[in-house]
C-alpha positions as CSV (number, residue, x, y, z in Angstrom):
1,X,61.7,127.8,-14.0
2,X,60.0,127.3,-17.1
3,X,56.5,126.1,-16.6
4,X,53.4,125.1,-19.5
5,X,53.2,127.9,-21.6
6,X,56.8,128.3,-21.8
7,X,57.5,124.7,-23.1
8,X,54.4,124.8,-25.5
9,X,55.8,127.9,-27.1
10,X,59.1,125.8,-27.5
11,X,57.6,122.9,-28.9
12,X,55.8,124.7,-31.1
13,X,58.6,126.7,-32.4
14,X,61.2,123.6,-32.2
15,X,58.4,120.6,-34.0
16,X,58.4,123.1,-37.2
17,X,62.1,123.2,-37.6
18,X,63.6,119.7,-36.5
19,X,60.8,117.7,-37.1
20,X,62.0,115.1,-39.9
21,X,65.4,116.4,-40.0
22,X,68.5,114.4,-39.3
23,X,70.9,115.1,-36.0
24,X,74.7,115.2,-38.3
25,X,76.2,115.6,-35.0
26,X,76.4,116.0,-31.8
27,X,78.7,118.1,-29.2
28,X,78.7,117.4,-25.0
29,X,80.8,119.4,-22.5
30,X,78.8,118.6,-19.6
31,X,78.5,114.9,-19.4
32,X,76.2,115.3,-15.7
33,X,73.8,116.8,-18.3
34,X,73.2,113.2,-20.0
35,X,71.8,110.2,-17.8
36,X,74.5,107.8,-19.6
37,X,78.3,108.4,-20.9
38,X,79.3,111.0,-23.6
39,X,79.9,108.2,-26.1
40,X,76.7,105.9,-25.9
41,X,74.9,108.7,-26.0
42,X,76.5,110.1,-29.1
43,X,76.1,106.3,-30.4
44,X,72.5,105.9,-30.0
45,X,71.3,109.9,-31.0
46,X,74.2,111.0,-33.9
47,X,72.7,109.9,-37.3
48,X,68.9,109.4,-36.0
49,X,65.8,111.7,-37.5
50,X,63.8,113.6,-35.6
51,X,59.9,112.2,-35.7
52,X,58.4,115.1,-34.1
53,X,58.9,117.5,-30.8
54,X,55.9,116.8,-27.9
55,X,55.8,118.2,-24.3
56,X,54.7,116.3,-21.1
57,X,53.9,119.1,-18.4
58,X,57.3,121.3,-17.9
59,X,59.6,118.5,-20.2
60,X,59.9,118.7,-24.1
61,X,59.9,115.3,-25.5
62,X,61.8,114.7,-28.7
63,X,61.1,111.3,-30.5
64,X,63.7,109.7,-32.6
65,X,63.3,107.5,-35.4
66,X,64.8,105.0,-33.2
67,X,61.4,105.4,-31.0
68,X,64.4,106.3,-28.4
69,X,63.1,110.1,-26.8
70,X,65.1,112.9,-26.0
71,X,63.8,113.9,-22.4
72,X,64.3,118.0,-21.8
73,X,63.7,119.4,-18.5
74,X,65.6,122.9,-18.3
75,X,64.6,123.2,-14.7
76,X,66.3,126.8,-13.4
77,X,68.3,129.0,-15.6
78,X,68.4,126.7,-18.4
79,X,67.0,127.3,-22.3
80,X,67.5,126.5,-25.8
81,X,68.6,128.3,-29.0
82,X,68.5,127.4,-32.6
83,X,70.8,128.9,-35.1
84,X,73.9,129.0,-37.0
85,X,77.3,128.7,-35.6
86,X,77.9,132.2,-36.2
87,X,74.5,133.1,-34.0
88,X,75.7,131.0,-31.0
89,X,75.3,133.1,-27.8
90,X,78.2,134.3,-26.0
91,X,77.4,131.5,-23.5
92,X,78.6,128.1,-21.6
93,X,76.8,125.3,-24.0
94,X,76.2,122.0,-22.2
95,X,75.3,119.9,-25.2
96,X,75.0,120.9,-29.0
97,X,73.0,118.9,-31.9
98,X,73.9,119.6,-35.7
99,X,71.2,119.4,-37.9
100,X,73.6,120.4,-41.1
101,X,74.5,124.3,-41.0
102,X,71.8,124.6,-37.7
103,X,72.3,124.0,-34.4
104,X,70.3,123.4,-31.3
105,X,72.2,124.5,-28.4
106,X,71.3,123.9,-24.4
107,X,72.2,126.1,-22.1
108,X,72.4,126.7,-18.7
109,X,71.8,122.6,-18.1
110,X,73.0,122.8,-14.6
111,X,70.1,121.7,-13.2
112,X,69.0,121.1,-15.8
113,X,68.9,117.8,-18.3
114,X,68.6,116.1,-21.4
115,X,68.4,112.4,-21.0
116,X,67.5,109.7,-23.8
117,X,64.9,107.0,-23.0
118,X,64.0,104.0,-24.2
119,X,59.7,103.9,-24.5
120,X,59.8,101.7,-21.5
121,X,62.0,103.9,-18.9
122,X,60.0,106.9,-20.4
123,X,56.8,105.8,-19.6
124,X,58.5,105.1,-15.9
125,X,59.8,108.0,-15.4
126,X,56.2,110.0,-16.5
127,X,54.0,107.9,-14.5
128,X,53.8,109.9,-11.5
129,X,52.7,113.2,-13.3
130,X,49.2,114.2,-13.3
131,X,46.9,115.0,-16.1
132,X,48.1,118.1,-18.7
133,X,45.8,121.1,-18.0
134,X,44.3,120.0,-21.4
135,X,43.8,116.6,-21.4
136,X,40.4,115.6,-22.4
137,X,39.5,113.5,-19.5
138,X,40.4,116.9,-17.2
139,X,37.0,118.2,-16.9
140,X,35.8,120.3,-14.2
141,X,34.1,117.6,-12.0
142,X,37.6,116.1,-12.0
143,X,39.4,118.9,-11.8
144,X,37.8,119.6,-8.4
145,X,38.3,116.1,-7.3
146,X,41.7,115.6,-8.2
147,X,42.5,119.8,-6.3
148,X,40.5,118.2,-3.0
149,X,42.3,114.7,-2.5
150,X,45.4,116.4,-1.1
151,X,45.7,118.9,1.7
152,X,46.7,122.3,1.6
153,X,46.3,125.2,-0.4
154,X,45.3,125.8,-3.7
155,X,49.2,127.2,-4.6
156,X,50.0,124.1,-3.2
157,X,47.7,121.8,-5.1
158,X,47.9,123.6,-8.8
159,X,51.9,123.6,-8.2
160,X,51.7,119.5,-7.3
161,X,52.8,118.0,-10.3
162,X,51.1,114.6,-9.3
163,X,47.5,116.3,-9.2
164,X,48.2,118.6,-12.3
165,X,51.2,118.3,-14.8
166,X,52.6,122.0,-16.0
167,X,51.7,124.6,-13.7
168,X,54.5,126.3,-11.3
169,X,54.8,129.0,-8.9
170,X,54.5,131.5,-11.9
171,X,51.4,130.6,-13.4
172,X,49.2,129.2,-10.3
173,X,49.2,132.9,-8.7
174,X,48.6,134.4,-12.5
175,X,45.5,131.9,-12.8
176,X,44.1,132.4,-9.0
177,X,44.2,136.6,-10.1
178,X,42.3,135.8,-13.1
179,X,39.6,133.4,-11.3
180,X,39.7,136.3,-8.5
181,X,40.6,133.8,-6.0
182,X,43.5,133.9,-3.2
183,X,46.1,131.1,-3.7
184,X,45.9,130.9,0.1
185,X,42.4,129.4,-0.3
186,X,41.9,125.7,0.5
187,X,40.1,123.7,-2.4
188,X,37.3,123.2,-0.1
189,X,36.4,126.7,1.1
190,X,35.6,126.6,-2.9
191,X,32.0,127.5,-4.1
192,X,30.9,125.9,-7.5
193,X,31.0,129.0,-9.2
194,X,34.4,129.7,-8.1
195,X,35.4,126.0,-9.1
196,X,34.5,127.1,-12.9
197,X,36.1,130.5,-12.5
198,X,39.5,128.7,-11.5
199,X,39.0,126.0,-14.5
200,X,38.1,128.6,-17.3
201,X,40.9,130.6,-15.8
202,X,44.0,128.0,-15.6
203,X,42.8,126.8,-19.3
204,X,42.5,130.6,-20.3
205,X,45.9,132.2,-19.0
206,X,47.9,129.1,-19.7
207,X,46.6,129.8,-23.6
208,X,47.2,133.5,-23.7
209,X,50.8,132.9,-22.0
210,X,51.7,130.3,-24.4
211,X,50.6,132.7,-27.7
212,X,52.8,135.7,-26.1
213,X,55.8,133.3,-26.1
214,X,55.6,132.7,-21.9
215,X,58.2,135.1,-19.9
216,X,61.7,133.6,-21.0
217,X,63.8,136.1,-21.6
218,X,66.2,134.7,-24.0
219,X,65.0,134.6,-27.8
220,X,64.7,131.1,-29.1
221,X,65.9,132.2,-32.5
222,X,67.5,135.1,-34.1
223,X,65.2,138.0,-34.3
224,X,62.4,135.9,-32.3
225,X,60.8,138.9,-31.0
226,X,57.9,136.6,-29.6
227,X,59.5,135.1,-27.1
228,X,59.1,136.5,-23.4
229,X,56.6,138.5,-24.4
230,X,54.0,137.7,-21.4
231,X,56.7,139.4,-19.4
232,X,54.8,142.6,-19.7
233,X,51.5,140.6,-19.5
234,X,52.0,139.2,-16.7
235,X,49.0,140.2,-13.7
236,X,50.9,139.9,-10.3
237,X,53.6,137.5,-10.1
238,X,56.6,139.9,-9.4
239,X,54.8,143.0,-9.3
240,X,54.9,143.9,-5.7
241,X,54.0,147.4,-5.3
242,X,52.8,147.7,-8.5
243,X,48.8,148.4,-9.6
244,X,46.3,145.8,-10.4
245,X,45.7,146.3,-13.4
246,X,41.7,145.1,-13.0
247,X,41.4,147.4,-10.0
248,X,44.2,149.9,-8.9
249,X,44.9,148.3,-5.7
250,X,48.7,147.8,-4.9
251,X,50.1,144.0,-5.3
252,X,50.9,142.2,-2.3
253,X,53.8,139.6,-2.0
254,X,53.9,137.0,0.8
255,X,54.9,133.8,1.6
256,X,51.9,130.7,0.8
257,X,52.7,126.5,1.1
258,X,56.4,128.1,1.4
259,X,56.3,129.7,-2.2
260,X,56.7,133.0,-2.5
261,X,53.5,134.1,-3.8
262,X,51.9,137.4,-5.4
263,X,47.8,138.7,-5.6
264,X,45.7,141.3,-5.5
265,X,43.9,142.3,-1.8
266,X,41.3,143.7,-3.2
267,X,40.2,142.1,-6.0
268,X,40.9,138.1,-5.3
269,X,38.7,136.7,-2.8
């Protein structure tokens, strides 16, 4: 499932070619993909420009000039592609928005969703997600507070997306290798220098994931060659059997908080 750095690199990528441009049509053949019928939602989106493309933890968030937003959370198996008609993958496409001779298709929506709020039911549906990694008022005394409220272990807290808003199964064993800390720790077996080293490290492998284009392995674009690219980045997370690549020993996969979960035995704590 895509997680924070894989919907950054889309809204980055997205905001620069939609933003300000006008939707000239629209195309559903998966009406279970939308939260209302095939024809209000063509209504209220078909004709509307774009303001600008944002991201709430996992969830793009596309603003219309209506100040209605276009919700996107691909969940498992889903992702998007911009193009021409002629550059349309050889795939299922659950919805399709024309912006003149472009087209942004989503894909793989079966789980997935793209549902259009009003500002009201948007802030509803957002309020029970944690902070963003980033957000300003995240700092590392609060960071440690808001990781020792629950119980648990730390794969469990980072992957809570009331306590932090972003971070999935992929990325919460990717930042406990970088802090050096096992995600089967509990938050308060914690010393304060490993509290920094987990804060420096979520902030610092969310970044670097997000500038290789997260591990998606479909190209947003044709002849995106960015995109995926932390694939062969990536630390430990599905690299059982294979070599740390800080300290030689052999990855380890087991089961923590009922996630499959990957690290390092000799060089995470």
């Amino acid at each position: 499932m895509p997680e924070w750095p894989e919907m950054e690199h889309y809204r980055e990528m997205l905001d620069v070619r939609i933003a300000n441009k006008r939707v000239t049509a629209v195309q559903v053949e998966r009406e279970r993909s939308l939260n209302m019928s095939i024809p209000e939602f063509t209504a209220r989106v078909e004709g509307q420009q774009v303001i600008g493309v944002g991201r709430r933890a996992k969830m793009l968030l596309i603003t219309l000039e209506s100040n209605e937003v276009l919700l996107l959370h691909l969940m498992l198996g889903g992702w998007i592609f911009y193009g021409q008609v002629n550059e349309k993958p050889e795939r299922t496409i659950q919805v399709q928005l024309s912006f003149g001779e472009q087209q942004l298709y989503f894909i793989g929506l079966r789980l997935g969703y793209l549902h259009l709020f009003t500002p009201v039911q948007l802030s509803e549906r957002l309020s029970e997600l944690g902070p963003d990694p980033f957000e300003p008022a995240l700092s590392l005394s609060t960071f440690k507070v808001l990781l020792e409220r629950g119980r648990g272990t730390l794969k469990k807290q980072l992957t809570d997306q009331s306590i932090i808003a972003g971070i999935g199964n992929f990325y919460s064993d990717e930042i406990c290798h970088a802090a050096r800390i096992l995600p089967s720790r509990t938050p308060s077996s914690l010393t304060l220098e490993e509290w920094s080293s987990l804060y420096e490290s979520m902030h610092g492998t969310l970044i670097e994931a997000s500038q290789a284009g997260g591990y998606m392995d479909q190209a947003f674009y044709n002849g995106d060659s960015l995109t995926g690219s932390y694939n062969h980045m990536c630390r430990v997370y599905d690299r059982e059997g294979e070599l740390c690549h800080r300290c030689g020993q052999i990855i380890v996969r087991n089961t923590v908080s009922s996630k499959k979960s990957f690290h390092c035995p000799q060089c995470q704590r």
